[in-house]
N, C-alpha and C positions, 0 to 999 in steps of 0.2 A: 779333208775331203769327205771324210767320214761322213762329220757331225753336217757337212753340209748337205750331203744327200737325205739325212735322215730328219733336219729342218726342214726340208722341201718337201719328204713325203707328208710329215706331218699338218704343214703346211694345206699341202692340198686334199686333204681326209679331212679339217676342219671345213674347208674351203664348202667342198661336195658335199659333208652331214649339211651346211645350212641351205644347200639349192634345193628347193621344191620340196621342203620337209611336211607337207601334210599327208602323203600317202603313203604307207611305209613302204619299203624294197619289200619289206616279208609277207605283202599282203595277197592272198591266194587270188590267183582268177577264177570265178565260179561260172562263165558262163559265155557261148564266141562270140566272136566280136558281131558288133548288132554297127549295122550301116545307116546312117542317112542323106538325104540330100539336103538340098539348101534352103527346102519348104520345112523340113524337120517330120517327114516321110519318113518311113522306113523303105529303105532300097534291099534288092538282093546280092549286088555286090559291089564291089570296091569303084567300079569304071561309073558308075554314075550316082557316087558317094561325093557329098560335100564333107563329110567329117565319120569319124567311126570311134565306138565307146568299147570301151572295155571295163567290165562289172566284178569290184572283187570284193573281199570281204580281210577286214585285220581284226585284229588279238582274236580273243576267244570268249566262252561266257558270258558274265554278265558285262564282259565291256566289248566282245564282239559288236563290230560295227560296220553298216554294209555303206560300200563307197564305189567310186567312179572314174573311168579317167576318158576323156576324148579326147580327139587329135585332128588336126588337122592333115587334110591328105597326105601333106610333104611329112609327116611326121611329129612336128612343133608340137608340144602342148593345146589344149582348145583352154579345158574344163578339168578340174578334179574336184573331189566333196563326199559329201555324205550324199544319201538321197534314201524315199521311203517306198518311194515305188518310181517303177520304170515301164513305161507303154511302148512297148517293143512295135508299133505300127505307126505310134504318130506322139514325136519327141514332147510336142507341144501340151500332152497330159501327165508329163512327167511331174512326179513331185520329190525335190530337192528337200533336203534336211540340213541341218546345223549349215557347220563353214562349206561355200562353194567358191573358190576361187578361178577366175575365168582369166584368160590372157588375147590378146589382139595376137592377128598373126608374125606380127616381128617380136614376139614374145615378150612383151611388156605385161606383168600384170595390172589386171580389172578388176575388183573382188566385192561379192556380196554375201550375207551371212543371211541364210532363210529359214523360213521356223513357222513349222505346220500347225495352227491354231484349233483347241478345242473344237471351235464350231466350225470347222471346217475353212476357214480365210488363211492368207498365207501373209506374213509380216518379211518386211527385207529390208534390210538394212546394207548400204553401199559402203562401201570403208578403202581406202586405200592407207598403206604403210599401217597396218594394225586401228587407225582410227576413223570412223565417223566422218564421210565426205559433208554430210549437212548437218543439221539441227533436227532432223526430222528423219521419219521411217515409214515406211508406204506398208499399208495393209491391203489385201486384195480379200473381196468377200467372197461369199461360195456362190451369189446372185452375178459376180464380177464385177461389182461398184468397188472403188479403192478412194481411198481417203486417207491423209497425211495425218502424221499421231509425233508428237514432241517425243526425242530418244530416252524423256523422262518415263516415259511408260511402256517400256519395251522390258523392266523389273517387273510390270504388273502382269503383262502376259506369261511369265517365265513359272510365275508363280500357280 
């Protein structure tokens, strides 16, 4: 009976490290919850909020790194990621950094990986299950002209 209770916790602590492993449990919240509606407004509170974020920050130093979580109202996951700036009035100037992964609201992951360019364009690439939904990766310019680039040169940008 033992050994079977102690298969089954173990069981389910592997189970739990692997759901939703990109944000750590230990990661600080640095800031309140920031609401918006369904325009991606900033609201003042929860009763006429389509979704609401919370800004935290994990590890430290040089590998501190500032991240994200949204939700939807009932609570479900939205959104979590990195990101480099956050426009607390109007979602839609946000800028997202490295992995963001997004979920529908039955909780299926959706996931894009963004990445803030030199000259100011933003590159993103879609991937579901860890890979590359296409052959291609959309860049959006700082003029906002976007234009399709082969996943061959998404090394050239990094560089």
């Amino acid at each position: 009976m033992k050994k079977m209770i102690l298969m089954s916790a173990m069981l389910l602590t592997t189970v739990v490290s692997f759901g939703r492993g990109r944000i750590s449990e230990n990661a600080k919240v640095v800031s309140d919850t920031i609401y918006y509606a369904a325009n991606n407004l900033s609201v003042k509170n929860a009763q006429d909020a389509a979704y609401y974020r919370i800004l935290k920050t994990q590890r430290s130093g040089m590998q501190k790194e500032d991240v994200f979580q949204d939700y939807y109202m009932n609570g479900n996951l939205r959104a979590e990621g990195g990101y480099s700036f956050i426009d607390l009035s109007n979602d839609k100037n946000t800028m997202l950094n490295g992995e963001v992964t997004t979920y529908y609201q039955n909780g299926k992951e959706n996931g894009y990986f963004t990445l803030q360019l030199r000259d100011g364009g933003v590159a993103v690439v879609a991937y579901d299950n860890g890979k590359s939904r296409y052959d291609y990766f959309m860049v959006t310019m700082p003029d906002g002209t976007q234009e399709k680039r082969p996943l061959s040169d998404i090394k050239k940008l990094l560089d």
